[in-house]
N, C-alpha and C positions, 0 to 999 in steps of 0.2 A: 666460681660458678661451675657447678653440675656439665660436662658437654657430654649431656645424653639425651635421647629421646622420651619422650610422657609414655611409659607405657598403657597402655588401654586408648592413644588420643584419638586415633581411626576410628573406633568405636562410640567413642565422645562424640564426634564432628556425627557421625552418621544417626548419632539418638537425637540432636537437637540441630537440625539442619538452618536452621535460621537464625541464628540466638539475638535478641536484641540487645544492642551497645552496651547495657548498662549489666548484661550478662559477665562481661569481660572473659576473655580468651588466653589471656595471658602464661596461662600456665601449660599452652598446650604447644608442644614442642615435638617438631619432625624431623625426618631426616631427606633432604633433596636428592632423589634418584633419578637417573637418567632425564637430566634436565636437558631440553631441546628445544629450538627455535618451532611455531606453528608454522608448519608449511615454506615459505620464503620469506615470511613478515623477520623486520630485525627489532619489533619493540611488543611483541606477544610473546611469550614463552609457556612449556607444558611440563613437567616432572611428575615423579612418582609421589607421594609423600609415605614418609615411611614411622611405622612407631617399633619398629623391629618385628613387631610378628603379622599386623595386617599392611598393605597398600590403596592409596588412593588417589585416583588420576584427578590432576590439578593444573590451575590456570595463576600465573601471576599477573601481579597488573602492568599496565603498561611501563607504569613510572618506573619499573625496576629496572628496566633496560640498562640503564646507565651503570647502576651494582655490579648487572653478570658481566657488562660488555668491561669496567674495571677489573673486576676481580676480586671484588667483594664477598658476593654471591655467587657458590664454587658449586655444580654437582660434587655429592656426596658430603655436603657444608649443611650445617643445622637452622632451622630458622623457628621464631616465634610467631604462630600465629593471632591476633591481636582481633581481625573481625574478617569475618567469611559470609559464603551462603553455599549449600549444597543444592547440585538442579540433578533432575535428571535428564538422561540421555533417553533420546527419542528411539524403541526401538532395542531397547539394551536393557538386561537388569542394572546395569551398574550407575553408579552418581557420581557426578564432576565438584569435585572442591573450586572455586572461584572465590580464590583468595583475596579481601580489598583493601588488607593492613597488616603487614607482617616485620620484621626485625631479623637482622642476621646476628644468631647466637654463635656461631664454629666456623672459621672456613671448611673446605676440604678434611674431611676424616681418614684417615690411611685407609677403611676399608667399611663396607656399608654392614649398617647393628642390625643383627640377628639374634633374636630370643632364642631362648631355650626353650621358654615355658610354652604349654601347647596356646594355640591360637583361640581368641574369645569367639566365644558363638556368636551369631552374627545377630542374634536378638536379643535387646538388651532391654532388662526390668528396670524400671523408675521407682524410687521410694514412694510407697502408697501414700499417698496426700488425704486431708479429710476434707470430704467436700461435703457442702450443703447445697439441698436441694432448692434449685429454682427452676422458674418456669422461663420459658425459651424469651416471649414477653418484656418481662422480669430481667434478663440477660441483656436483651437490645436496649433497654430503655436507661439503664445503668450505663452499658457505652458507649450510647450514642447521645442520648440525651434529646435536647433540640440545637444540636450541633449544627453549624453549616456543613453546605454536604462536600467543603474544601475540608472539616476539619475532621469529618464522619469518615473520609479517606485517609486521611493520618493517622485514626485510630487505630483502622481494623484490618489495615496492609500494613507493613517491614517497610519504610522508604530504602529502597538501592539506591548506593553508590553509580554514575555512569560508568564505572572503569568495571563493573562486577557485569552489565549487563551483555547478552552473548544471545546466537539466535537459535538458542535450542531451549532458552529459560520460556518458563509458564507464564505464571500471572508476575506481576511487578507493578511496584510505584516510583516515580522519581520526584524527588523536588527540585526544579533547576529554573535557572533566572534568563529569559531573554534577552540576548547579548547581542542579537541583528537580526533586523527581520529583513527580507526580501519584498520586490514588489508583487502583485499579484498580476501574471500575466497570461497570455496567451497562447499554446501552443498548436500547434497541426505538424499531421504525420499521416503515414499511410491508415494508421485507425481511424485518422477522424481527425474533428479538435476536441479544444479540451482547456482546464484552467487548471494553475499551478504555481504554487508559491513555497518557502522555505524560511526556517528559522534556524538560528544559530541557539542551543541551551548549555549552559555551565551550571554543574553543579557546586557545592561550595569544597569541597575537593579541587576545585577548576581546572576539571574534565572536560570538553567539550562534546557535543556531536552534533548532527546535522540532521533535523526534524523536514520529511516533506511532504503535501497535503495535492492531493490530485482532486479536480469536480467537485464534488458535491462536498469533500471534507473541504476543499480549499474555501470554498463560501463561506462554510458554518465556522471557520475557527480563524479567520482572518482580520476578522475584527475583534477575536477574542483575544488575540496576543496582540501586547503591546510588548515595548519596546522599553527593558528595566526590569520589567514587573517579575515575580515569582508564581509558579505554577507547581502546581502536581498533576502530573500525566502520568497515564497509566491506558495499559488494550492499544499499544501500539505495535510495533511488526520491527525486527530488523534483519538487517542483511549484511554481507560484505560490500564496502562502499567502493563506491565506480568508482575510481581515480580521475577522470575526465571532469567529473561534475563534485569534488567533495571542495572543499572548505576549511577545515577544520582537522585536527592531528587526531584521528580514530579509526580503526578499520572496520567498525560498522556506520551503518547509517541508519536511521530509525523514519518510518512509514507511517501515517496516522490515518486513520480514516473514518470515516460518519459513526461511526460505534466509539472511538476512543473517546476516553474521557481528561476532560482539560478543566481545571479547577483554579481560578486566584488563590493564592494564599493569603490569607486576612493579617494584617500588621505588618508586612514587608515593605518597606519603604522601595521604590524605585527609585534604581539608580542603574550606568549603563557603564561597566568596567574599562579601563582605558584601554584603548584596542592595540592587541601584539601586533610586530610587526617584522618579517622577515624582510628587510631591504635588499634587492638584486641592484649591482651598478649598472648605470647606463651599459657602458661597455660590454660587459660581462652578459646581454641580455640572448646573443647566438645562440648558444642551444637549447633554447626556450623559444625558438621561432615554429612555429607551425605544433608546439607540442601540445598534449591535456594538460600542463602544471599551470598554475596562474601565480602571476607574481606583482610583488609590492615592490614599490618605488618610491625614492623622497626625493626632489628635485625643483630647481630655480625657476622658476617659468621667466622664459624668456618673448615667445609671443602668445596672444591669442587672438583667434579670427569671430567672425560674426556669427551667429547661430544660423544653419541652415537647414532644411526639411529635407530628409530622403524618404522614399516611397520604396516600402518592401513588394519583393517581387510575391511575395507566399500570398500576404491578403490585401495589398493595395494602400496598407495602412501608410499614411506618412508619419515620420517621426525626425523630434529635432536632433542634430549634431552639430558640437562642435570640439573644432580644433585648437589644443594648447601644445608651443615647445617647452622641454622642458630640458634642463641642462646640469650633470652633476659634476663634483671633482674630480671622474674619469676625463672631462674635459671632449664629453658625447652628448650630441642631443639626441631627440628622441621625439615623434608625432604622437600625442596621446588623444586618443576621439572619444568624446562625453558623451553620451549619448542619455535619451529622454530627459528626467528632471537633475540629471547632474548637468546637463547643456545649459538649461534654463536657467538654473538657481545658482548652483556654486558658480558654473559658468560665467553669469554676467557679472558675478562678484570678484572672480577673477579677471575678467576685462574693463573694470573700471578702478582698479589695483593694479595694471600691467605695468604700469612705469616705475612702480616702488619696486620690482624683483621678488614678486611673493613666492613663498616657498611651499609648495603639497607635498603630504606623503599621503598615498593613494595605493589602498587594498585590492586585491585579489583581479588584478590585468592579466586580457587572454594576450597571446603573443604572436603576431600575423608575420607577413613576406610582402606587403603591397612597400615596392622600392628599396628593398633591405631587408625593412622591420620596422614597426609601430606596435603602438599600443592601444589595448580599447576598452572601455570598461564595460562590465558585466551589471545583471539588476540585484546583486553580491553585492559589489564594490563600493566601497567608499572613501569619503575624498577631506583632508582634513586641509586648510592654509593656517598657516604660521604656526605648527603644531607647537607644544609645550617638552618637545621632548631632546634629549644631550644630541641626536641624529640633525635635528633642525640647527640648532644653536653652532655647530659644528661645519654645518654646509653656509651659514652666514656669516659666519668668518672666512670662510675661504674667498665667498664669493667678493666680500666686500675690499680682501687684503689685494688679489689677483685674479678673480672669475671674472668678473666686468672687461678687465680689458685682455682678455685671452680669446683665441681663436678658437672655435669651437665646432666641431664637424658632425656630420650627421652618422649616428651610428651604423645605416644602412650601408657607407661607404665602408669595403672591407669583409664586410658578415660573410658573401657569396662562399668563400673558405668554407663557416661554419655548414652552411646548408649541405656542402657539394661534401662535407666529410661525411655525413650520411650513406650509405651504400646506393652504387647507382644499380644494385643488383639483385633488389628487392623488387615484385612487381615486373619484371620484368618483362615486355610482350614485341611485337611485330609492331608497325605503322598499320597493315591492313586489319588486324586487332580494332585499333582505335577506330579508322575511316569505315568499317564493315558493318559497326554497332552506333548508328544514330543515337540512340536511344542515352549513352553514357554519359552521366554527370545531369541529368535531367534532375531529379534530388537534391542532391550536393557536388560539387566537383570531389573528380578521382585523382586519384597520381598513381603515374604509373613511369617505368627506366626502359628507355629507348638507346640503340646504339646505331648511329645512320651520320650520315652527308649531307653538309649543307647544299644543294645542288645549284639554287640559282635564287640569287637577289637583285629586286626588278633596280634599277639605278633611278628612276623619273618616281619615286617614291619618296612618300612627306618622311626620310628617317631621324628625323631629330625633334624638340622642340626644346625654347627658352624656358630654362628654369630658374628659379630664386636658388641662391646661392646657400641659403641657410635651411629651408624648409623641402625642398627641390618638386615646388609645386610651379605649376605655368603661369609666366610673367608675360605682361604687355608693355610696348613701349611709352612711358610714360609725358607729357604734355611737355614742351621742354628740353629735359633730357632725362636719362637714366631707365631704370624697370620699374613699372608696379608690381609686388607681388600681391594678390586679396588674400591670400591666408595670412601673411606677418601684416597686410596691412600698412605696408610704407614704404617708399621709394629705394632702388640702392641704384651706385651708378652702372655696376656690374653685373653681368648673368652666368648660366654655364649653358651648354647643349646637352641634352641628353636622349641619348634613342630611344626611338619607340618603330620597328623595325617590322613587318611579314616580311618571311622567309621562307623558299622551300625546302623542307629538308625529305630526304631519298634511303631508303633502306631495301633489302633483295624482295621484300614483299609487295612494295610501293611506294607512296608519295602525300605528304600533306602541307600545307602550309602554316605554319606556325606563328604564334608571337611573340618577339624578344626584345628584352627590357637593357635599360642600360644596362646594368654589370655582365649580363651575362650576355649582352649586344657585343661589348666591349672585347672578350673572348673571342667569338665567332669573329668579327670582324679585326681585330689583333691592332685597334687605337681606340682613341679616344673620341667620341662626337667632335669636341671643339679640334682634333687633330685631323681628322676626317673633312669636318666643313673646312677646315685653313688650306687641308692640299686642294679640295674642291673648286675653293676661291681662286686659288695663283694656278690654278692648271687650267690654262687661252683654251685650248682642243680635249681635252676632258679624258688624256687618255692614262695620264695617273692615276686619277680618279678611277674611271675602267678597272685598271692593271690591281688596283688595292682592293675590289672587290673579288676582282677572278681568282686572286691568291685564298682567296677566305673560302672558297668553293672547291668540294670535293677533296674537303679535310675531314676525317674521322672524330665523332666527336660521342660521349657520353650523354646521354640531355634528362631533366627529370621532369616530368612535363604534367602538369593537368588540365583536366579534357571538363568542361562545363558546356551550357547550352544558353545562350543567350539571344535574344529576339531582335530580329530587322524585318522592318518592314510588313512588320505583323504575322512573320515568317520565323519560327526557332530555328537556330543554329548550332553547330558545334563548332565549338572555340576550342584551340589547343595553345595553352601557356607555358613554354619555356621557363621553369623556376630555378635550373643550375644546372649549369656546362662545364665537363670536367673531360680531360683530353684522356684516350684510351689507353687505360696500363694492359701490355700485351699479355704480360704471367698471369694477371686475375682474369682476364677476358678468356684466357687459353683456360683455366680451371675451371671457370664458370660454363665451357661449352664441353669440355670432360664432362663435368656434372651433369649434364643435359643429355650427354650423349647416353652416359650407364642409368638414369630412372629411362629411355625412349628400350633401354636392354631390360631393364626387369620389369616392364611394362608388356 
C-alpha cells in the first residue's frame, strides 16, 4: 500500500462538506500535522490535516485517545478519512474538519509531504449534472410525501454522530436512544425558582451526552422522553460541560429549550442498555469527600433503618430518607442516604431483604464529611440489588466464604489524613474575617484555613455521646441490658464515646467558638472519648481530668473550618465547623507568610 497522501483531498473535503455515508471517504488520505491535545482535555485532540499542498484545521473523536496516547496515531503519521462533516468557524473564513471515522494508514513519516505542484484554487467546479425542471411544490411533495414529521427530519437533515457535535456547528440532527432520565424537579437561587430535569442520550456509536431542559422546555418534553425509546433532536445549544454536574464521558453538554425539536423515531423497539459502571472501593472513597466527581459503588448491605421525613430549609418541603450500610472486600463500611423515591421503593425492598445480605451496585453518589464520610444519592442515581453482573457474583463469594464473619469498620475512621492532606493554605483568612461578616454561609456553607489556639475548653460540657459501634449514630440504653442503635435497628452489648465538643479557639485578630467532631476532637484533645470518660471516671478530685485539658490549650494548630448559618430560637446564627486539624509545619507556614509579605510589597 501507497504511504502517501490524496493529492487534491483538502479540496475534496471542502467541495462536499457533508457527504452522506453511502458517499464513502475511503480514498481520501492525509497527512497529521501538528497534532495537539485541546486546551488541557486528555481525550479531544486538534491537527493540521495535510494533502501536501493545502491544510485543514481538524478535530478527532474522542475514541482516538487511546491510539495517540499508544502510539498508534503519530503526529506526522497518515490516516484514512472514512466519514466527516465540515462546520464553519464563527467569525473566521476558515472550516473545521470534524472527523467521526477515520483509520491509521502510516505511523510517523521522517518528514511532512510537500507538493511541488502549485496549489488548487480554492473554488472548485462539479461535473455539470442534467437536471430537469421541477417545481418547488413538485420537490417537497417527492421527499416528503405524507411522512411523519419524525421521518420528514431524516429526510431533509445529515443525522450526526454525538462524537462530531461541537459548540460552534449550525443546524444538526441526532438519533439517540434514552438511557436515563432524571426526575423532574425543583430549584431556587438568587434568580428565582424554576424546574429542571435531564436525560442521559447514546447514540448507536455509544457516545454519550447529557441533554438538560430548564421551565417551560422542562414541562413540554418531560413527558415526551421515555426511558429506552429512540429520538431525533435537533435546535439544541451546547457547551463545555460543568464537571460538578456531568454524568456522562463528554466534554460538552447539550441544552434544549421550547423551540428544540424532539421527534420518536417510528419502529424502534425500547429497550434501556445495561448500565456502565465505574466501581470506587469502600476504602478508596477519601479523595472523593467533599469533591464535584460522583461515584459508584457495589456493595453487601449490611443494615437498613426506617424511612424518615426531613424538611428542607430552602422551601419547607419535607422529604423521605433513608439509611443503608453497606460493606465491600476493602473490609469498610459505609452510610449510603436514599433519598425521595429510591427511600421509598427500592428502600423498603431492601429492608425486607436485609437478613439474606443483599448486594447493590448504585450509580453516580455525591461524597460528603458528615463523620468521615458517607454517601447520598442524587435524582441521577440509580440503584440496582442482586445485579447480573462478574462485580456482583465476585463480592458473594467473598462474602459468603469470609465477609460474614469479619470485623468491619467504618470508613470514616482514618479518612481525617485524607481531608487534612488538602492544603490548609487555601482560603486562608483571620478569625475577625469570619466573626466580622454575619452574613457568611447564609446560601451555602464556606470553607475557609485558619491558623490559631485552642484557648479554653469549658469542662461541665455534654463532650461525648454513645454511639453504635458499627454505624456510629446515638444509641440508648436498652430494656435489660446492652444499646439500641434506631439506625441498625438492634441491640448490641457494646458502644463507643464519641465527641461532640464547643471549643474556643484564639488567633492575633480574635476569638470564636467553634465545633468539633470526634476525629478531629480526638487531635485537639490528644485521646480518645472512651480514654478521656475512663481518666474522668477514676479521677476522686477531677484534677487529671483538669490537667488533660489544660495541656490541649494554647497548642498551635491548623484548622479547616466552615462557617454556615443555622436557626435558634427563631434567631439565625453562625455556626463554625471544625472539618480537619492538622499541627503547624513551621518551613510552609514561614513561606506562606514570605508570600503574604512580597504581594502586601507589590501591592
Amino acid at each position: 500500500m501507497s504511504k502517501s497522501v490524496k493529492p487534491g483531498a483538502i479540496s475534496s473535503i471542502l467541495s462536499n462538506t457533508s457527504p452522506d455515508s453511502s458517499d464513502g471517504a475511503s480514498d481520501i488520505v492525509v497527512q497529521v500535522v501538528d497534532l495537539k491535545p485541546i486546551g488541557n482535555s486528555t481525550t479531544r485532540f486538534t491537527f493540521m490535516a495535510s494533502d501536501g499542498g493545502r491544510k485543514l484545521k481538524a478535530m478527532l473523536p474522542t475514541h482516538f485517545a487511546s491510539e495517540i496516547q499508544s502510539g498508534n496515531l503519530q503526529n506526522l503519521g497518515l490516516i484514512r478519512i472514512l466519514d466527516y462533516t465540515c462546520n464553519a468557524i464563527p467569525n473566521q473564513p476558515d472550516k473545521a474538519l470534524i472527523i467521526t471515522k477515520c483509520e491509521v494508514v502510516s505511523p510517523a513519516l521522517e518528514s511532512e509531504i510537500v507538493s511541488e505542484i502549485k496549489k488548487e484554487p480554492g473554488i472548485i467546479l462539479k461535473p455539470k449534472q442534467e437536471v430537469v425542471a421541477k417545481s418547488a411544490a413538485q420537490i417537497v411533495n417527492e421527499q416528503r410525501g405524507n411522512s411523519a414529521p419524525a421521518a420528514r427530519m431524516a429526510m431533509t437533515r445529515r443525522v450526526h454522530p454525538l462524537v462530531s457535535l461541537n459548540p460552534y456547528q449550525g443546524c444538526w440532527t441526532i438519533k439517540v436512544r434514552v438511557t436515563n432520565k432524571g426526575n423532574l424537579r425543583t430549584y431556587k437561587n438568587a434568580r428565582g425558582e424554576g424546574q429542571v430535569f435531564n436525560v442521559e442520550l447514546t447514540d448507536a456509536d455509544g457516545t454519550q451526552i447529557q441533554a438538560t431542559m430548564f421551565n417551560n422546555a422542562a414541562n413540554k418534553f418531560y413527558p415526551k422522553f421515555e426511558l429506552g425509546k429512540v429520538y431525533y433532536i435537533s435546535k439544541g445549544t451546547l457547551r463545555v460541560a460543568n464537571k460538578q454536574f456531568k454524568t456522562v464521558q463528554n466534554d460538552y453538554e447539550m441544552t434544549l429549550n421550547e423551540n428544540s425539536e424532539v421527534e420518536e423515531v417510528v419502529g424502534e423497539g425500547a429497550f434501556v442498555p445495561e448500565t456502565k459502571y465505574n466501581f470506587v472501593q469502600i476504602e478508596d472513597l477519601g479523595p472523593y469527600v467533599n469533591g464535584r466527581e460522583l461515584v459508584d459503588i457495589i456493595g453487601v448491605v449490611q443494615n437498613v433503618s426506617p424511612t424518615t421525613s426531613i424538611r428542607r430549609k430552602s422551601n419547607n418541603e419535607t422529604i423521605p430518607k433513608r439509611d443503608i450500610t453497606v460493606a465491600d472486600d476493602s473490609k469498610k463500611t459505609v452510610v449510603v442516604s436514599l433519598w425521595n423515591d429510591l427511600a421509598t421503593t427500592v428502600g423498603q425492598e431492601l429492608l425486607d431483604t436485609a437478613e439474606s445480605g443483599p448486594i447493590v451496585a448504585i450509580k453516580s453518589l455525591k461524597v460528603g464529611d458528615f463523620q468521615g464520610v458517607t454517601l447520598s444519592t442524587l435524582s441521577r442515581s440509580s440503584l440496582q440489588i442482586n445485579p447480573e453482573i462478574p462485580e456482583a457474583k465476585k463480592l458473594r463469594s467473598w462474602y459468603e466464604s469470609e465477609g460474614k464473619g469479619t470485623l468491619m469498620a467504618a470508613v470514616g475512621a482514618g479518612l481525617n489524613s485524607m481531608i487534612q492532606s488538602r492544603s490548609f493554605y487555601s482560603d486562608r483568612v483571620s478569625l475577625s474575617q469570619i466573626t466580622s461578616n454575619p452574613s457568611l454561609g447564609q446560601e451555602k456553607p464556606v470553607f475557609f484555613s485558619l491558623k490559631a489556639y485552642v484557648s479554653f475548653i469549658k469542662p461541665d460540657q455534654t463532650m461525648w455521646y454513645r454511639a453504635c459501634k458499627l454505624c456510629n449514630k446515638k444509641v440508648t440504653e436498652a430494656l435489660g441490658s446492652g444499646y439500641w442503635c434506631e439506625g441498625c435497628q438492634k441491640n448490641d452489648a457494646e458502644c463507643s464515646l464519641r465527641y461532640i465538643l464547643v471549643v474556643k479557639i484564639s488567633d492575633s485578630s480574635g476569638e470564636a467558638w467553634v465545633s468539633v467532631f470526634n476525629e478531629q476532637a480526638e487531635k485537639v484533645i490528644g485521646c480518645t472519648a472512651d480514654e478521656l470518660e475512663k481518666l474522668k471516671s477514676e479521677d476522686e478530685d477531677g484534677k487529671l481530668f483538669q490537667q488533660k485539658l489544660k495541656e490541649a490549650t494554647w497548642v498551635p494548630h491548623l484548622f479547616r473550618v466552615s462557617v454556615a448559618q443555622h436557626e435558634y430560637n427563631n434567631e439565625k446564627r453562625q455556626r463554625v465547623t471544625v472539618k480537619a486539624v492538622g499541627p503547624v509545619d513551621w518551613s510552609a507556614e514561614s513561606n506562606y507568610l514570605l508570600e503574604e509579605i512580597s504581594k502586601i510589597k507589590l501591592s
